[in-house]
BADREN-929230 format. One record per residue (C-alpha): x, y, z; residue in one letter. Coordinates in steps of 0.05 Angstrom, whole numbers, padded with zeros to 5 digits. Layout:
// residues N
<site east="X" north="Y" up="Z" aa="A"/>
...
//
This chain:
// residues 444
<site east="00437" north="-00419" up="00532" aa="X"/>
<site east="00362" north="-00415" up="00521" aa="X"/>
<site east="00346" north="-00481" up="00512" aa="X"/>
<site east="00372" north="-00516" up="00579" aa="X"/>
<site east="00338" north="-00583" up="00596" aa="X"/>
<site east="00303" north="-00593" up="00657" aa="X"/>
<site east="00343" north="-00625" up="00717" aa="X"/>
<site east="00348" north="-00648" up="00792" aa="X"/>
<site east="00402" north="-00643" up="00849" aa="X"/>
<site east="00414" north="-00711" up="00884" aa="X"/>
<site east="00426" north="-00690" up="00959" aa="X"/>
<site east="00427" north="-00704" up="01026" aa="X"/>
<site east="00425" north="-00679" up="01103" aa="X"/>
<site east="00496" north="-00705" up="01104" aa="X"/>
<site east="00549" north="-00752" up="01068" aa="X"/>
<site east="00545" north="-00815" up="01086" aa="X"/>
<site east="00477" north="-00820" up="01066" aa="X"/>
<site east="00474" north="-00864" up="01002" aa="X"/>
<site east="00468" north="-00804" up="00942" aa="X"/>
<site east="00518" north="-00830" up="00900" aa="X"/>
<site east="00488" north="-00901" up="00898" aa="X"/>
<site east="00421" north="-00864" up="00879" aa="X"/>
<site east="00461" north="-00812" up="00834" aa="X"/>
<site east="00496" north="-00868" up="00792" aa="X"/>
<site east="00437" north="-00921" up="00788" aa="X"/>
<site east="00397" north="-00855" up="00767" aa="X"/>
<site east="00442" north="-00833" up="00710" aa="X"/>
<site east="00443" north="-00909" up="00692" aa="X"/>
<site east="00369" north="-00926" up="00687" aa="X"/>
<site east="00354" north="-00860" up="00656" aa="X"/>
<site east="00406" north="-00869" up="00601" aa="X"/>
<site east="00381" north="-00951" up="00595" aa="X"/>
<site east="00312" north="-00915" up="00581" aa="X"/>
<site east="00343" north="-00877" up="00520" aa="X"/>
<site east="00352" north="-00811" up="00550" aa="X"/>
<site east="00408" north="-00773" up="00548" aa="X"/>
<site east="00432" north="-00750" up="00614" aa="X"/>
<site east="00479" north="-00697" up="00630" aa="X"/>
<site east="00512" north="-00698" up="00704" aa="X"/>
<site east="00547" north="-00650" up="00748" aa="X"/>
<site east="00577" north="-00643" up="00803" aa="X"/>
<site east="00562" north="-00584" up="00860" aa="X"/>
<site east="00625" north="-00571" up="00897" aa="X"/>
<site east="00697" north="-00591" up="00889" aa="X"/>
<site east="00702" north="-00658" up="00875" aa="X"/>
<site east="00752" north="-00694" up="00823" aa="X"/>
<site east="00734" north="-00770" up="00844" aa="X"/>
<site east="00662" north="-00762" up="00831" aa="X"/>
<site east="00660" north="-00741" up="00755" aa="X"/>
<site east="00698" north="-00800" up="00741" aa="X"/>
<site east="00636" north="-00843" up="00765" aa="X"/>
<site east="00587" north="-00797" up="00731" aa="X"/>
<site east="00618" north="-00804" up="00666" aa="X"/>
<site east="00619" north="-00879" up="00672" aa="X"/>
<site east="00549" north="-00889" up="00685" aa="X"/>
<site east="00520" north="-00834" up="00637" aa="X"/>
<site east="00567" north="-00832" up="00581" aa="X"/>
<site east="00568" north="-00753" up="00579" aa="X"/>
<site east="00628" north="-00721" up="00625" aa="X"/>
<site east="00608" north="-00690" up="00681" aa="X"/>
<site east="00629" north="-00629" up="00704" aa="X"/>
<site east="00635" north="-00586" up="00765" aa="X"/>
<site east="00585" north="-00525" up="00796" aa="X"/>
<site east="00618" north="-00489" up="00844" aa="X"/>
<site east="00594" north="-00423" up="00874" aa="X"/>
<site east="00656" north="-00412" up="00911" aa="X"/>
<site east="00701" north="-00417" up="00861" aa="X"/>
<site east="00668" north="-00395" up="00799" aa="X"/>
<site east="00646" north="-00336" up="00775" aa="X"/>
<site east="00579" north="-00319" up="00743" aa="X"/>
<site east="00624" north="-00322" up="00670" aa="X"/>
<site east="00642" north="-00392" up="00683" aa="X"/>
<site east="00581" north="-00419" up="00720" aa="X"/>
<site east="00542" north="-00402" up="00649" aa="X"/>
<site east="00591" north="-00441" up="00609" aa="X"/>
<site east="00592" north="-00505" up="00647" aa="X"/>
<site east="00513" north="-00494" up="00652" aa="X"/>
<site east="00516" north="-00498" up="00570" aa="X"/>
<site east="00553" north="-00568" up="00563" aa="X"/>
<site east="00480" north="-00600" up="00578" aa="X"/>
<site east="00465" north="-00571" up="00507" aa="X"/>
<site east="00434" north="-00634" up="00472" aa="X"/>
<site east="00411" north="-00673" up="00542" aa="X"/>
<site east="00344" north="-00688" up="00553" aa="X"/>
<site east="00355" north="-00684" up="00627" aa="X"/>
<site east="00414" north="-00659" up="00677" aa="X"/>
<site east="00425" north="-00699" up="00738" aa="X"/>
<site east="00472" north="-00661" up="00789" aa="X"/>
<site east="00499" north="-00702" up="00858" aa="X"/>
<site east="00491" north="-00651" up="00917" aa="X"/>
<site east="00567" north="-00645" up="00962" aa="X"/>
<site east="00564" north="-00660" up="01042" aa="X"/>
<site east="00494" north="-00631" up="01063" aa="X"/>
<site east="00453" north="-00594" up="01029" aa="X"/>
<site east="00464" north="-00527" up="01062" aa="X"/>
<site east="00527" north="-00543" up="01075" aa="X"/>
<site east="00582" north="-00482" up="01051" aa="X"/>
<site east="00632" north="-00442" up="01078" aa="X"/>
<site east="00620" north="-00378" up="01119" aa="X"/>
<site east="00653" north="-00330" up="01078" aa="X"/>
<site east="00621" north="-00309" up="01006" aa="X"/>
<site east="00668" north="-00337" up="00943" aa="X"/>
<site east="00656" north="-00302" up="00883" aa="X"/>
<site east="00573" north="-00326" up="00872" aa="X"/>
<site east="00558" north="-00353" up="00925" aa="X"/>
<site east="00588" north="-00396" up="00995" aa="X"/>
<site east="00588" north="-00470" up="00958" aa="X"/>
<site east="00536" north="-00497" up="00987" aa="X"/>
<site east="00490" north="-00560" up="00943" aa="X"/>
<site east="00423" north="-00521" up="00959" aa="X"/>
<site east="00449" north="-00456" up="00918" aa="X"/>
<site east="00469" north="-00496" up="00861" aa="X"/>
<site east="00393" north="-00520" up="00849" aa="X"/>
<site east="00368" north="-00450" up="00866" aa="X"/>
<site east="00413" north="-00420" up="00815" aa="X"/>
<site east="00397" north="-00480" up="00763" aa="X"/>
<site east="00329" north="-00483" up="00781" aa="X"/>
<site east="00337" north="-00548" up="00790" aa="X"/>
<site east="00284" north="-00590" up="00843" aa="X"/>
<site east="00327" north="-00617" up="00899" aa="X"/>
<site east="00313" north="-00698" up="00910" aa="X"/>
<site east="00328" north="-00709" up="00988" aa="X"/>
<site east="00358" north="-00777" up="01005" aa="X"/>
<site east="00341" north="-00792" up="01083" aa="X"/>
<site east="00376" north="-00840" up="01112" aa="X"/>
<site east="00315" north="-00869" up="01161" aa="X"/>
<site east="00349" north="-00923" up="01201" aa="X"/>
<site east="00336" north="-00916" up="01275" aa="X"/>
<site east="00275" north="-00869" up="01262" aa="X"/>
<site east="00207" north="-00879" up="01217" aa="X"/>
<site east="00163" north="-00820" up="01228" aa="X"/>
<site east="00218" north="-00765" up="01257" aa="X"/>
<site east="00250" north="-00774" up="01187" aa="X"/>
<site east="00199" north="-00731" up="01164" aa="X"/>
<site east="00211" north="-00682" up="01221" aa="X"/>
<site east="00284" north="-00677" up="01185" aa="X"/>
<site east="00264" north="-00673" up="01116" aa="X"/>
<site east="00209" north="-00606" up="01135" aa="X"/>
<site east="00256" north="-00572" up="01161" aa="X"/>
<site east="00310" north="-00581" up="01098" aa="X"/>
<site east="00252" north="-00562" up="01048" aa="X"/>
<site east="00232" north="-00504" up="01099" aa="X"/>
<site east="00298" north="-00474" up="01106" aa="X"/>
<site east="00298" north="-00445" up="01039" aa="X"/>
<site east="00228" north="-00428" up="01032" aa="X"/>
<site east="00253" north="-00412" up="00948" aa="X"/>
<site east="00292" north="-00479" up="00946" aa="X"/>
<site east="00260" north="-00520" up="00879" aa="X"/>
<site east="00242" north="-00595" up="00913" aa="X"/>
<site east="00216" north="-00649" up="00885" aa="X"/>
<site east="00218" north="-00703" up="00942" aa="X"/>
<site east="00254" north="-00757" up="00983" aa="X"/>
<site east="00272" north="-00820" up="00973" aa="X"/>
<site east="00285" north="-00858" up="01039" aa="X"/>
<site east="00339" north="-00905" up="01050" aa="X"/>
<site east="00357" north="-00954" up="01093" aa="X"/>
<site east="00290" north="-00983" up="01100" aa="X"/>
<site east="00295" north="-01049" up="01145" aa="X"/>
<site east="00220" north="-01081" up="01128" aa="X"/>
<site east="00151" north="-01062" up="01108" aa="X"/>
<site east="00124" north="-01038" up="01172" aa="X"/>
<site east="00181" north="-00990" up="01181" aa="X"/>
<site east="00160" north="-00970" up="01106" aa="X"/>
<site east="00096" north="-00953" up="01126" aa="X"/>
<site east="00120" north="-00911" up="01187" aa="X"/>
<site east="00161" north="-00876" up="01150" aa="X"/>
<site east="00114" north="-00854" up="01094" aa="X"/>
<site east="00068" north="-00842" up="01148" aa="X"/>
<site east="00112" north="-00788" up="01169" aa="X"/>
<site east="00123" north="-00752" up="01101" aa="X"/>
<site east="00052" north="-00757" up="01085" aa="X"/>
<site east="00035" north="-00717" up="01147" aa="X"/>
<site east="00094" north="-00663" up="01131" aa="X"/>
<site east="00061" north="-00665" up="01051" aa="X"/>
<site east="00121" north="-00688" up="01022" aa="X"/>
<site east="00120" north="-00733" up="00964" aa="X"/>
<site east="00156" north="-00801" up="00967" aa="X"/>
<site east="00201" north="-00818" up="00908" aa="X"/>
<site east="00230" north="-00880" up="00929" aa="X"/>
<site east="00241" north="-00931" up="00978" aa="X"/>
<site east="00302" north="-00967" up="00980" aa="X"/>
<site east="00304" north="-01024" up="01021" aa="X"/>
<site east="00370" north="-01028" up="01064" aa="X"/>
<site east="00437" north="-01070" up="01036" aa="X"/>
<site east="00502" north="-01082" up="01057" aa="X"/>
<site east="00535" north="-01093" up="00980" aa="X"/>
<site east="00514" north="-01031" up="00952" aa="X"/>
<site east="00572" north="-00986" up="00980" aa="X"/>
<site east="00628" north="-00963" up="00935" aa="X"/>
<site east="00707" north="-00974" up="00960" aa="X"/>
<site east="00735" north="-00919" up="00992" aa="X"/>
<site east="00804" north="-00900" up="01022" aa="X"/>
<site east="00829" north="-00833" up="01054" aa="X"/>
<site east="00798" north="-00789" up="01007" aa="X"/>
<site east="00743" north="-00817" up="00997" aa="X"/>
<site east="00719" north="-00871" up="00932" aa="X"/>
<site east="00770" north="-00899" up="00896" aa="X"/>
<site east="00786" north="-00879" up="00839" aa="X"/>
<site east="00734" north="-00902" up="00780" aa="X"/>
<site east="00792" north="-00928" up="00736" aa="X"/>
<site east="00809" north="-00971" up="00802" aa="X"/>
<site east="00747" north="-01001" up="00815" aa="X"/>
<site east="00752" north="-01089" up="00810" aa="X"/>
<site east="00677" north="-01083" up="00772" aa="X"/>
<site east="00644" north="-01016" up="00755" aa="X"/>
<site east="00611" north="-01028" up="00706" aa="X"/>
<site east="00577" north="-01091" up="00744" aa="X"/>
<site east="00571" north="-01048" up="00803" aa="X"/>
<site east="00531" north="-00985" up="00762" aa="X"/>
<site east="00487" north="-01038" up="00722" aa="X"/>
<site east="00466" north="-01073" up="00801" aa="X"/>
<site east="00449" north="-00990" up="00824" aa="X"/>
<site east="00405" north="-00980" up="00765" aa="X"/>
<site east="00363" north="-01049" up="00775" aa="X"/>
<site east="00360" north="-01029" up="00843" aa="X"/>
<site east="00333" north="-00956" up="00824" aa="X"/>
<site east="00277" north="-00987" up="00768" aa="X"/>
<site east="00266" north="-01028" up="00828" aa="X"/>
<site east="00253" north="-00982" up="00873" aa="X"/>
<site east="00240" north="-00906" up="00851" aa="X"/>
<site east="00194" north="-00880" up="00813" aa="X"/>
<site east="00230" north="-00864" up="00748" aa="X"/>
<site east="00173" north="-00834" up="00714" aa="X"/>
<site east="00159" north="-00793" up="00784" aa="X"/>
<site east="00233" north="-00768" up="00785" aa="X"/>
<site east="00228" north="-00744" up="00710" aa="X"/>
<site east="00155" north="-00715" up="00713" aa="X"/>
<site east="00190" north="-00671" up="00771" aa="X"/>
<site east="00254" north="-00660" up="00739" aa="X"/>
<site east="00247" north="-00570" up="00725" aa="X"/>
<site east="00291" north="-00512" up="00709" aa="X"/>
<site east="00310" north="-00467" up="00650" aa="X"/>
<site east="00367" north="-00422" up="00635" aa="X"/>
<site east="00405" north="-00388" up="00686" aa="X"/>
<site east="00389" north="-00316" up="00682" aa="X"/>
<site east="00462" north="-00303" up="00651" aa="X"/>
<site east="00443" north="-00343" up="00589" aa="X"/>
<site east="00460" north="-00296" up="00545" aa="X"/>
<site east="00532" north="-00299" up="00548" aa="X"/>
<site east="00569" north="-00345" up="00498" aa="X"/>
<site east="00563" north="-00423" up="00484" aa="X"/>
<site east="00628" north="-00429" up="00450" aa="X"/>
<site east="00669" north="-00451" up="00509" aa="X"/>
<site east="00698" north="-00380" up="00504" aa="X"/>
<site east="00694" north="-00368" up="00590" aa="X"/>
<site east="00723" north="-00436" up="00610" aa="X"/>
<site east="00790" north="-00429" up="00616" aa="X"/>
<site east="00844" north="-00420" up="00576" aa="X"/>
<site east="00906" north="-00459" up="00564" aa="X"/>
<site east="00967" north="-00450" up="00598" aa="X"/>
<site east="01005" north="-00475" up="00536" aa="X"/>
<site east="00994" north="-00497" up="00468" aa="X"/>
<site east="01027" north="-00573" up="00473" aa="X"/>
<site east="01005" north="-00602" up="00548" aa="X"/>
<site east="01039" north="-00669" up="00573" aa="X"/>
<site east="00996" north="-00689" up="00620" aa="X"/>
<site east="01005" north="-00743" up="00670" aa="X"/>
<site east="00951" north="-00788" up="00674" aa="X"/>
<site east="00952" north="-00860" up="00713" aa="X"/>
<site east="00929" north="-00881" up="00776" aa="X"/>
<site east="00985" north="-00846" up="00811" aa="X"/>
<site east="00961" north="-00772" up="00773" aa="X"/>
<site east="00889" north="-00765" up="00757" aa="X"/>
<site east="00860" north="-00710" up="00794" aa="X"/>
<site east="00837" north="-00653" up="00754" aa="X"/>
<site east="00770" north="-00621" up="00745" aa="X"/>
<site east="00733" north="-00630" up="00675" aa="X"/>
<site east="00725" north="-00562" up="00658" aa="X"/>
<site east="00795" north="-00546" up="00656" aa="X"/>
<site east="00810" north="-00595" up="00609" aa="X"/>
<site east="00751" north="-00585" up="00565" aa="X"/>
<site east="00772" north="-00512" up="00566" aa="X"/>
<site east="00838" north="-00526" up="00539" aa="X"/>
<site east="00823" north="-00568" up="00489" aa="X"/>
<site east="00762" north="-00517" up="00458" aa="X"/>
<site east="00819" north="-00465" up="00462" aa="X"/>
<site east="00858" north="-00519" up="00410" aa="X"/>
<site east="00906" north="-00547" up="00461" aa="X"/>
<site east="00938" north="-00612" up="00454" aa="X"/>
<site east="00941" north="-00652" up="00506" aa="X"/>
<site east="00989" north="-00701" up="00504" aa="X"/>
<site east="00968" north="-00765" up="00557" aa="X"/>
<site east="01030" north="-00796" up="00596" aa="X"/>
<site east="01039" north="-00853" up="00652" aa="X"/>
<site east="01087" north="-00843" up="00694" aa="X"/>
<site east="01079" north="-00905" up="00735" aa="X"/>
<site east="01092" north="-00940" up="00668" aa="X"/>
<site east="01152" north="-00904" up="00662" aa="X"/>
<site east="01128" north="-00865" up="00600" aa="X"/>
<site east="01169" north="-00805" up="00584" aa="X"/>
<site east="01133" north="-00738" up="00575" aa="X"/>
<site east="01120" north="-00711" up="00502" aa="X"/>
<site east="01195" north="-00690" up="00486" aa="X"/>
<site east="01153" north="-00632" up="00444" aa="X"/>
<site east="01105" north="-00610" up="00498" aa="X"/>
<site east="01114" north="-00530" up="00522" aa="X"/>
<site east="01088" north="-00556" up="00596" aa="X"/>
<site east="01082" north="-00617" up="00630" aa="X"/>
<site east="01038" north="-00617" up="00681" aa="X"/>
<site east="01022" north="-00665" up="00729" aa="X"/>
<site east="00965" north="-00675" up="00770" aa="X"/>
<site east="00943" north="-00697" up="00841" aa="X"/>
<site east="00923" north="-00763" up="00854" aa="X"/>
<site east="00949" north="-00825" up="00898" aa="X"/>
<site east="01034" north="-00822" up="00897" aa="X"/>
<site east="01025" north="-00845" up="00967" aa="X"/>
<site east="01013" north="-00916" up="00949" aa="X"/>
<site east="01056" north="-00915" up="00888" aa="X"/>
<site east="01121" north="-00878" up="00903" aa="X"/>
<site east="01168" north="-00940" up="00905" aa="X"/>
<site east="01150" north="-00945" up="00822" aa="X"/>
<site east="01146" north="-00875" up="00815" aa="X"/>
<site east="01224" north="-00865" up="00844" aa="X"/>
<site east="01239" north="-00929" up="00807" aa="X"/>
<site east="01212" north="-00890" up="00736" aa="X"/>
<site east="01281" north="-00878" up="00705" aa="X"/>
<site east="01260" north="-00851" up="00640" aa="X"/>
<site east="01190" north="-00815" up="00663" aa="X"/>
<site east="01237" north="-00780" up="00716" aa="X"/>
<site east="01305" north="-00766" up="00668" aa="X"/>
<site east="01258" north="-00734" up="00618" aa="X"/>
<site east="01219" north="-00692" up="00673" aa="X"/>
<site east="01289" north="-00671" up="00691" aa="X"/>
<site east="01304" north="-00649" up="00619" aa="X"/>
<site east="01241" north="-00618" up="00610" aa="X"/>
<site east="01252" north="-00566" up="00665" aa="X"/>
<site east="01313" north="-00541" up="00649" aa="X"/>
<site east="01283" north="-00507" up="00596" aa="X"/>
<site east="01210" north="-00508" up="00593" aa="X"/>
<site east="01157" north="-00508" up="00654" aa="X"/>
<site east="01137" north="-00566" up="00696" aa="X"/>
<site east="01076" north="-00554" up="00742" aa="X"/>
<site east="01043" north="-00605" up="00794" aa="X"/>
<site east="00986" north="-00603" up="00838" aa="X"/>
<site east="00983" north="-00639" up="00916" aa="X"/>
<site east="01009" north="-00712" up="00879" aa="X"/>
<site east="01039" north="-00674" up="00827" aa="X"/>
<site east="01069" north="-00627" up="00872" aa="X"/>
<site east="01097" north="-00683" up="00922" aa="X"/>
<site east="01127" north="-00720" up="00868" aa="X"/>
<site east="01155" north="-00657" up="00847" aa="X"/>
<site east="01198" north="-00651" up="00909" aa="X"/>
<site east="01264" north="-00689" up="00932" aa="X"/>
<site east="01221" north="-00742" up="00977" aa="X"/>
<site east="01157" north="-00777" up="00995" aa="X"/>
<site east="01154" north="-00816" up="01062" aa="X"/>
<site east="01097" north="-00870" up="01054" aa="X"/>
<site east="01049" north="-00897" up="01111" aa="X"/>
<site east="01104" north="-00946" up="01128" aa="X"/>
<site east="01150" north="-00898" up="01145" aa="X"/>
<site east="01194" north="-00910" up="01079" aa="X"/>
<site east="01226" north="-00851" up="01049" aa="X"/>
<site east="01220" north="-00857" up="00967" aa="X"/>
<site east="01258" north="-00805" up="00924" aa="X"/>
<site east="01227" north="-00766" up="00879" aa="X"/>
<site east="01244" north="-00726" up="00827" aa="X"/>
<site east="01272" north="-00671" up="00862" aa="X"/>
<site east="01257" north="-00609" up="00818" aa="X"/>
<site east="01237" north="-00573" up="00886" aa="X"/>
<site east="01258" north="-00589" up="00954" aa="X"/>
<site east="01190" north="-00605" up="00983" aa="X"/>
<site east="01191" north="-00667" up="01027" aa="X"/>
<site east="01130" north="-00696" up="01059" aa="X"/>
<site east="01101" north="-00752" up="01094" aa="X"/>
<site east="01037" north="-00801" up="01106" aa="X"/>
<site east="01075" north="-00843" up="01165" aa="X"/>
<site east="01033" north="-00785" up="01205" aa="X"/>
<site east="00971" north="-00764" up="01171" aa="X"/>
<site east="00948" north="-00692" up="01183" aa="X"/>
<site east="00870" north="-00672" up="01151" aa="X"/>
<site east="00876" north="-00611" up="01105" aa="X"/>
<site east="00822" north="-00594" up="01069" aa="X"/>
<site east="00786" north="-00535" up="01044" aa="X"/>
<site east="00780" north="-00475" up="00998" aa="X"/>
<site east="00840" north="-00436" up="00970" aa="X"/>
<site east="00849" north="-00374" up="00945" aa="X"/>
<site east="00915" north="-00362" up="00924" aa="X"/>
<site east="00954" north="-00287" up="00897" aa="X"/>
<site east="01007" north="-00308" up="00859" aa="X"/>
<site east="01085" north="-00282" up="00878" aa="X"/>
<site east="01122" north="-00298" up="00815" aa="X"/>
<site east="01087" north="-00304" up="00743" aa="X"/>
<site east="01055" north="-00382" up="00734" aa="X"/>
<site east="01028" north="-00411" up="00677" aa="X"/>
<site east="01003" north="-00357" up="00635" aa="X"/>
<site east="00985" north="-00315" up="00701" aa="X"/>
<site east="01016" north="-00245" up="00726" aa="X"/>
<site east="01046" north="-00246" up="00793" aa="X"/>
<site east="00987" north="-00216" up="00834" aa="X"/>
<site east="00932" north="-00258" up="00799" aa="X"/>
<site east="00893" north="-00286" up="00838" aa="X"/>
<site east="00867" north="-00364" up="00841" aa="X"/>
<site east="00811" north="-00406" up="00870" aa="X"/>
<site east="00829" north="-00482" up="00886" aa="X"/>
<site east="00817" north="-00533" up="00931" aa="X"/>
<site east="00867" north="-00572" up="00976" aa="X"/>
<site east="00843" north="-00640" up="01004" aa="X"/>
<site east="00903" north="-00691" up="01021" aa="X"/>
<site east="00933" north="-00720" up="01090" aa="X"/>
<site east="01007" north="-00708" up="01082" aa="X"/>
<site east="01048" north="-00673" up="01124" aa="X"/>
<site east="01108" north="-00621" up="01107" aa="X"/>
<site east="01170" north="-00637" up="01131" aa="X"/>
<site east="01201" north="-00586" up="01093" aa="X"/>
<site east="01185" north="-00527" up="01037" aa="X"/>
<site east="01255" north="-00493" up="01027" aa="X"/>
<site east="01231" north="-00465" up="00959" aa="X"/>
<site east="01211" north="-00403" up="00940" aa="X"/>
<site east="01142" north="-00392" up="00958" aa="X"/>
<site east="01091" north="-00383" up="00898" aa="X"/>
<site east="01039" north="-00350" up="00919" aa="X"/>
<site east="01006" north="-00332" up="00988" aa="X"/>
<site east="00945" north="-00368" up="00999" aa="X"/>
<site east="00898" north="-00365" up="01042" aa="X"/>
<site east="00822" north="-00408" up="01062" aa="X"/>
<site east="00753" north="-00386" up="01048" aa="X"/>
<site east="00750" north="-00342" up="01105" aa="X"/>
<site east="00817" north="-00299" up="01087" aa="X"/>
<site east="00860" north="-00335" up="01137" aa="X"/>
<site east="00935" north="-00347" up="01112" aa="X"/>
<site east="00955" north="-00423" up="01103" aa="X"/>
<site east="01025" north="-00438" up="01112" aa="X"/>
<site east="01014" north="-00486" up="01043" aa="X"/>
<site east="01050" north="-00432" up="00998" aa="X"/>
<site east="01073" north="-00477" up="00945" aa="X"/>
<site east="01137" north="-00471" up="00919" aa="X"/>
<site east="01178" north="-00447" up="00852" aa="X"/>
<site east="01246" north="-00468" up="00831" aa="X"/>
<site east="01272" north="-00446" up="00759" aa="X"/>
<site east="01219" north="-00472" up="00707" aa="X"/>
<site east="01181" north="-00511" up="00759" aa="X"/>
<site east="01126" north="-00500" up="00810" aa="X"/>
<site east="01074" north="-00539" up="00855" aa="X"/>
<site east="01011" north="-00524" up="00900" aa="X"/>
<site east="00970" north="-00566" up="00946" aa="X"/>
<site east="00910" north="-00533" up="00925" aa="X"/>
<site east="00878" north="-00563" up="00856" aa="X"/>
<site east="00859" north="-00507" up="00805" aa="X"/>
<site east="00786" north="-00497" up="00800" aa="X"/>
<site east="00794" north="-00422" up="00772" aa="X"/>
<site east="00831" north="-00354" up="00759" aa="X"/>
<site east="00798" north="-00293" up="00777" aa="X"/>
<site east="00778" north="-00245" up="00728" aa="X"/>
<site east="00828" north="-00195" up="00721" aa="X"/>
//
């Protein structure tokens, strides 16, 4: 596109750090102010788009330079078309990637805004240091002497002198000082195992954005943030604004789970589907809805089964008609999706629930094992629309353990770094299930 509005990338020396108070108080004061504000997301993230969307009104969608080609990267750039402003929230650290080059670049926040041309807005997290802050913010604006950056905004600040100090500190270094935001104990979002909670969970959101933006207008410099706010089209503008590189259905009539159980897929698949003139057909299975008895596919998505599998084995009709389904037509689920999938879930208790046993996956959260990371996965079989050979590019992030996998695998997969994963997924007649989420399909 040629007519891209300028932007900033919200990020940070490391999580933990408080950028997604400042990104969703940000996309709230700014829209409060009558702009309208387009977010994204750098990285691989499915929790935080949810949040984004709440607090601008615009969906937000996903930048990843992993992942993505320069096809796809160009048509998620074009869905600011109409924004006055894009807002992106930065993943991890700002430098922060893999060490193995995806198919643009190696993930990290700080490519992102070089590629964008977006300014980067550095929140420093300055308790138990005033002056040395600035020590840490020279070197993050040094380290890519091309890196666009607007600022910092400091965080955490206990009192007036330590103020001072600090913008003592970033005056000397010549950096300019955005914000300061005073430190506070109620300003954290909930979070469980992978992460937030889910926005749909949350006892107050909307309460909770509305607090983040007073605080913001309270305490950055709105117009400062705008008056630095830069960028243009990516050089690749060119190509075409018609949603015709995000990608493409896997079938015309989608039943697609969607709950707190199953809620974990990235916005620009779905957008992509429904440009291509999909239907997607919305389902609960911890209501015990059935899927669409006319759908081609039902697909269901990762999410949180852990802490809903007595309901979801107690779903009679959601699980007779999945049955049904896939003895004639595909059924496809990702991490949640796939574990529900398979014949049964132990929870954190150490209680085995039965699921729907399309594939004879079992797994368990009594022992919680950390897998997280890139995925690139060649397909054995055909999937979905996909040759066997194709290749994918996901992302796994969940803490169950296999028990079991007797199923055919469905594709090998391997991390960023070409290293086989023993997380093959697994086929069985019309059904199939990964732990990694989709993010992309390779050009072919």
């Amino acid at each position: 596109m040629t007519d891209m509005p300028p932007g900033l990338l919200i990020s940070a020396p490391s999580s933990g750090t408080g950028k997604t108070t400042v990104m969703l108080g940000l996309l709230r004061a700014l829209r409060d102010a009558g702009q309208v504000v387009q977010p994204y997301k750098s990285g691989p993230d499915y929790i935080d788009p949810a949040f984004h969307l709440a607090a601008s009104g615009r969906a937000s969608f996903n930048l990843d330079s992993w992942a993505m080609d320069e096809r796809l990267l160009a048509a998620i750039a074009d869905e600011a078309r109409g924004a006055d402003i894009c807002v992106a929230e930065g993943s991890m650290g700002l430098y922060d990637g893999v060490a193995t080059r995806g198919q643009t670049g190696f993930g990290s926040s700080a490519e992102t805004a070089r590629r964008m041309g977006w300014p980067v807005v550095l929140v420093l997290d300055v308790s138990g240091q005033a002056q040395s802050a600035a020590a840490t913010a020279l070197g993050f604006r040094n380290f890519m002497p091309d890196l666009p950056f607007a600022g910092v905004i400091l965080n955490r600040v206990a009192s007036p002198r330590h103020e001072r100090l600090a913008r003592l500190g970033m005056e000397r270094a010549g950096l300019p000082v955005l914000g300061v935001l005073p430190r506070r104990g109620d300003l954290t979002l909930p979070e469980r195992h992978l992460g937030l909670i889910q926005a749909v969970e949350h006892p107050d959101l909307e309460a909770a954005i509305a607090g983040y933006a007073d605080f913001l207008r309270d305490h950055v410099d709105l117009d400062l943030m705008r008056a630095a706010a830069s960028g243009g089209a990516p050089s690749d503008a060119a190509m075409p604004s018609d949603g015709a590189n995000l990608p493409k259905p896997p079938a015309q009539r989608i039943a697609l789970a969607r709950d707190a159980a199953f809620s974990f897929t990235y916005p620009h698949i779905l957008e992509g589907w429904r440009r291509a003139g999909a239907e997607i057909l919305p389902f609960s299975p911890l209501a015990d809805e059935a899927p669409d008895a006319s759908a081609d596919l039902v697909w269901l998505p990762g999410g949180y089964p852990e802490l809903h599998a007595g309901r979801i084995a107690a779903a009679g009709t959601f699980l007779k008609a999945l049955r049904e389904h896939a003895e004639t037509r595909p059924v496809h689920g990702e991490c949640g999706g796939y574990m529900a999938l398979g014949a049964g879930l132990i929870d954190k208790d150490g209680t085995r629930h039965q699921m729907a046993g399309l594939l004879g996956l079992e797994t368990s959260y009594e022992k919680r094992k950390f897998h997280l990371g890139y995925r690139r996965a060649l397909l054995e079989t055909p999937m979905l629309g996909f040759d066997a050979g194709h290749a994918l590019r996901g992302h796994e992030f969940h803490y169950s353990m296999i028990l079991d996998q007797p199923d055919a695998p469905l594709a090998k997969v391997f991390d960023a770094d070409g290293n086989p994963v023993p997380e093959t997924g697994s086929r069985r007649g019309h059904v199939t299930g990964t732990f990694f989420h989709l993010i992309t399909a390779e050009a072919t």
